[in-house]
Backbone as CSV, one residue per row, in Angstrom:
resi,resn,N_x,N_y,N_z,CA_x,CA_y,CA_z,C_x,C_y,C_z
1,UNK,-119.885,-89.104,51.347,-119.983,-90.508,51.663,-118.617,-91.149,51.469
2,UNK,-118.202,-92.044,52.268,-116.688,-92.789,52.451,-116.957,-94.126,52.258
3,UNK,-116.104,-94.635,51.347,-116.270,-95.859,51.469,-114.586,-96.653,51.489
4,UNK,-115.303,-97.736,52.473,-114.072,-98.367,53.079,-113.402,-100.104,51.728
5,UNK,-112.274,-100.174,52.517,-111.660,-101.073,51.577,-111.670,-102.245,52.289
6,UNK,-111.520,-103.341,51.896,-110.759,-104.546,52.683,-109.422,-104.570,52.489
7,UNK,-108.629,-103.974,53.696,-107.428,-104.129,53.927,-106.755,-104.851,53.645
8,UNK,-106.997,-105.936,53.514,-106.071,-107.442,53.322,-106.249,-107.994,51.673
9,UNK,-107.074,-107.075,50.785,-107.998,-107.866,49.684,-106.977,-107.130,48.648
10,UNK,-106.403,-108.162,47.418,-105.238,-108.010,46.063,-106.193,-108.010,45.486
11,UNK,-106.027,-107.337,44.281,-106.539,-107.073,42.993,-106.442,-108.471,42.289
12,UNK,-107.274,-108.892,41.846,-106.803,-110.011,41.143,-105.852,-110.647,39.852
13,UNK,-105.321,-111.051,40.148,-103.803,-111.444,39.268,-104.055,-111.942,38.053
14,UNK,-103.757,-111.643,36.652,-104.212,-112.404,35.673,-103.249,-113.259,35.346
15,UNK,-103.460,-114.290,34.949,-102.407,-115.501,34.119,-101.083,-114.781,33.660
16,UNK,-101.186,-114.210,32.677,-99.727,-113.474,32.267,-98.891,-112.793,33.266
17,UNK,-99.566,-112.773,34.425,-99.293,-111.414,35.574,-98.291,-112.630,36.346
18,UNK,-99.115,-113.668,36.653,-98.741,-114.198,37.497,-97.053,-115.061,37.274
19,UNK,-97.183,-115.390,35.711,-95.933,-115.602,34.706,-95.165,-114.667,34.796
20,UNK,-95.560,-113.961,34.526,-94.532,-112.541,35.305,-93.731,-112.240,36.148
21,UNK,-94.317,-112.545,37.007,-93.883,-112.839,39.003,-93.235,-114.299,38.923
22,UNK,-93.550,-115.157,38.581,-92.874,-116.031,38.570,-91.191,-116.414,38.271
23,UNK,-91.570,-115.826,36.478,-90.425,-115.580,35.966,-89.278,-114.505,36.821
24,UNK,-89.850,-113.856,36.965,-88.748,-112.678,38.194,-87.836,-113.762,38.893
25,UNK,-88.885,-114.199,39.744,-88.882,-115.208,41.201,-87.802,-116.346,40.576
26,UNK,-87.601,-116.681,39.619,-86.420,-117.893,38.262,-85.730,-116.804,38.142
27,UNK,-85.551,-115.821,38.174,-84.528,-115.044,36.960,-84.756,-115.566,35.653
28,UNK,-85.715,-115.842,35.074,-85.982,-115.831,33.830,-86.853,-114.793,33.352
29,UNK,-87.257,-113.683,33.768,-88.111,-112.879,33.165,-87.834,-112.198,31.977
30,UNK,-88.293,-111.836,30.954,-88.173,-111.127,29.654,-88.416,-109.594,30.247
31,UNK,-87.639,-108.739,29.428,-87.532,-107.309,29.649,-88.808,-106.639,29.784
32,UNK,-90.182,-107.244,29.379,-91.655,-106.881,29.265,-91.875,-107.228,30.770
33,UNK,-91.775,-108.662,31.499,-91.682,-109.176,32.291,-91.604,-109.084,33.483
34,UNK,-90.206,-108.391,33.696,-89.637,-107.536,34.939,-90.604,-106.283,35.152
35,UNK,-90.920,-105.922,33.896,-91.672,-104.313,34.064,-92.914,-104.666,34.495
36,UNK,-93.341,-105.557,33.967,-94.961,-106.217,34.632,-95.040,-106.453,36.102
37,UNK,-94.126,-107.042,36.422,-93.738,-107.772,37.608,-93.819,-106.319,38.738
38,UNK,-92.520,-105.871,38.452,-92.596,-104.732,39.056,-93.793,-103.298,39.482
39,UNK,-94.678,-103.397,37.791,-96.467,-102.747,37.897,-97.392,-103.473,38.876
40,UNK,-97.054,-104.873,38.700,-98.278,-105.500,39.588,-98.069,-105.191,41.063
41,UNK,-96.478,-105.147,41.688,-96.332,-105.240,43.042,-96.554,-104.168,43.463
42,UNK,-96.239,-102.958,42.386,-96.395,-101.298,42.652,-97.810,-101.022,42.870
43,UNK,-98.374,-101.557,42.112,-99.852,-100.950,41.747,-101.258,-101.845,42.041
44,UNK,-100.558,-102.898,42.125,-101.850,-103.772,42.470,-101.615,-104.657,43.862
45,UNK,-100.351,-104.703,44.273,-100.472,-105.743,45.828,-99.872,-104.221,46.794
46,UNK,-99.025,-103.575,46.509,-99.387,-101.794,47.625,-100.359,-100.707,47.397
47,UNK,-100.996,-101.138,46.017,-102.059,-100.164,46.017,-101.435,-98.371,46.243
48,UNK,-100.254,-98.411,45.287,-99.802,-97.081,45.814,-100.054,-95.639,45.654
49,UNK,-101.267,-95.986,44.632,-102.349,-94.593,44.221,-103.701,-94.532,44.765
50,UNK,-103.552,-95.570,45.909,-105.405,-95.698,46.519,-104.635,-94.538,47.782
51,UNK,-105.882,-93.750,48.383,-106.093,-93.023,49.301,-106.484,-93.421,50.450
52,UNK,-105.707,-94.201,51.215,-105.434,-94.492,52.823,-106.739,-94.666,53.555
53,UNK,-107.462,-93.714,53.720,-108.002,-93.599,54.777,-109.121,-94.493,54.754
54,UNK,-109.523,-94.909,56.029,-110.194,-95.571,56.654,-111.288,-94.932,57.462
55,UNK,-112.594,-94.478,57.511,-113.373,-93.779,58.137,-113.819,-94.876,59.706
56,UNK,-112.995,-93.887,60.817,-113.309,-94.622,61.954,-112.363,-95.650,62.021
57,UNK,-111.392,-96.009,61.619,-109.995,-96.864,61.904,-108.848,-96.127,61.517
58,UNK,-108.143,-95.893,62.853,-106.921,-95.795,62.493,-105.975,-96.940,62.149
59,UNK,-106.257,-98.316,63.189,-105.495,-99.143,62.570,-105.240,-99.283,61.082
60,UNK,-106.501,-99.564,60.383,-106.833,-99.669,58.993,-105.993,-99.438,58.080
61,UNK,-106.170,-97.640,58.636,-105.533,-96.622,58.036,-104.116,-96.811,57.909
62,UNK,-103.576,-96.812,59.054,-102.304,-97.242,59.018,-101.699,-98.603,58.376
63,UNK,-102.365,-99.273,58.558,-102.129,-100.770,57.856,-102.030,-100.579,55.835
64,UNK,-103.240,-99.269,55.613,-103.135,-99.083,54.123,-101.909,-98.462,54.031
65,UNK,-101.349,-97.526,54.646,-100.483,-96.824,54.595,-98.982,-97.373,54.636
66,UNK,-99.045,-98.452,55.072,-97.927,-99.196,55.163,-97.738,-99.910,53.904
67,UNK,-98.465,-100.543,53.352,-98.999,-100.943,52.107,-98.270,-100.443,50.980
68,UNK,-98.701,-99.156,51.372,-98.575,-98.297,49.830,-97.353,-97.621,50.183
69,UNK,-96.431,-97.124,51.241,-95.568,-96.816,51.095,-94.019,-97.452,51.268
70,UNK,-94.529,-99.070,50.854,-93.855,-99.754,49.743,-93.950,-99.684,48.302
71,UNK,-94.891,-99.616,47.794,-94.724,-98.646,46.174,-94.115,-97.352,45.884
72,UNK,-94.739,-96.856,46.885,-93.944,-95.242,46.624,-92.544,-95.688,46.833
73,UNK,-92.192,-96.082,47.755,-90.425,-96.527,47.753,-89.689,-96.736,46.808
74,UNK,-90.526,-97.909,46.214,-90.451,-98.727,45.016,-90.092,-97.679,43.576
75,UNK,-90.968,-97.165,43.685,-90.822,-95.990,42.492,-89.872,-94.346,42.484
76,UNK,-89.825,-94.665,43.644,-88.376,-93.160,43.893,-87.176,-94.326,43.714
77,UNK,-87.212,-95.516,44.270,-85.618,-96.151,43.743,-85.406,-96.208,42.485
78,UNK,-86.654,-96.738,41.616,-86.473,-96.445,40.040,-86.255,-95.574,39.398
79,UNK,-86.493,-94.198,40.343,-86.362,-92.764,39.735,-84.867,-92.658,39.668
80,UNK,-84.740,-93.369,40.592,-82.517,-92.423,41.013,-81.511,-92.985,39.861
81,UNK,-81.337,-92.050,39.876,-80.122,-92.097,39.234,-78.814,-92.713,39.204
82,UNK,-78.426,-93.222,38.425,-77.557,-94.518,39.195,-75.648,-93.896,38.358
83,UNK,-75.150,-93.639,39.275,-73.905,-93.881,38.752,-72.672,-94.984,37.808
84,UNK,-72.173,-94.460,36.794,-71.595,-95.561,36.093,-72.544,-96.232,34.810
């Protein structure tokens, strides 16, 4: 059995989350802050550990996929290694 997602539908944001994002958005974020900021966009608005597929839409599919491979991006730039 498959069950489908609403494509367009965020996890819901909690108060501190949203202080979070904010603060980024100021350049005022605290070192906790940035890392939050950065979890919520990774993990909760690309959804980058949900599994794509769409039973009977490819659009869908593709639309999740686009989604999430802005997180994955997101998280190989954090991986690299930075010179200096």
């Amino acid at each position: 059995m498959s069950k489908t997602v609403n494509i367009f539908a965020i996890k819901e944001i909690s108060e501190p989350e949203q202080h979070a994002l904010q603060a980024c958005w100021y350049g005022e974020a605290t070192p906790g802050q940035q890392r939050l900021a950065l979890n919520i966009v990774i993990d909760k608005l690309s959804m980058a550990d949900f599994l794509p597929y769409q039973v009977g839409s490819f659009d869908e599919t593709a639309f999740l996929n686009g989604r999430i491979f802005v997180g994955k991006a997101m998280r190989r730039i954090l991986k690299l290694e930075t010179e200096g």
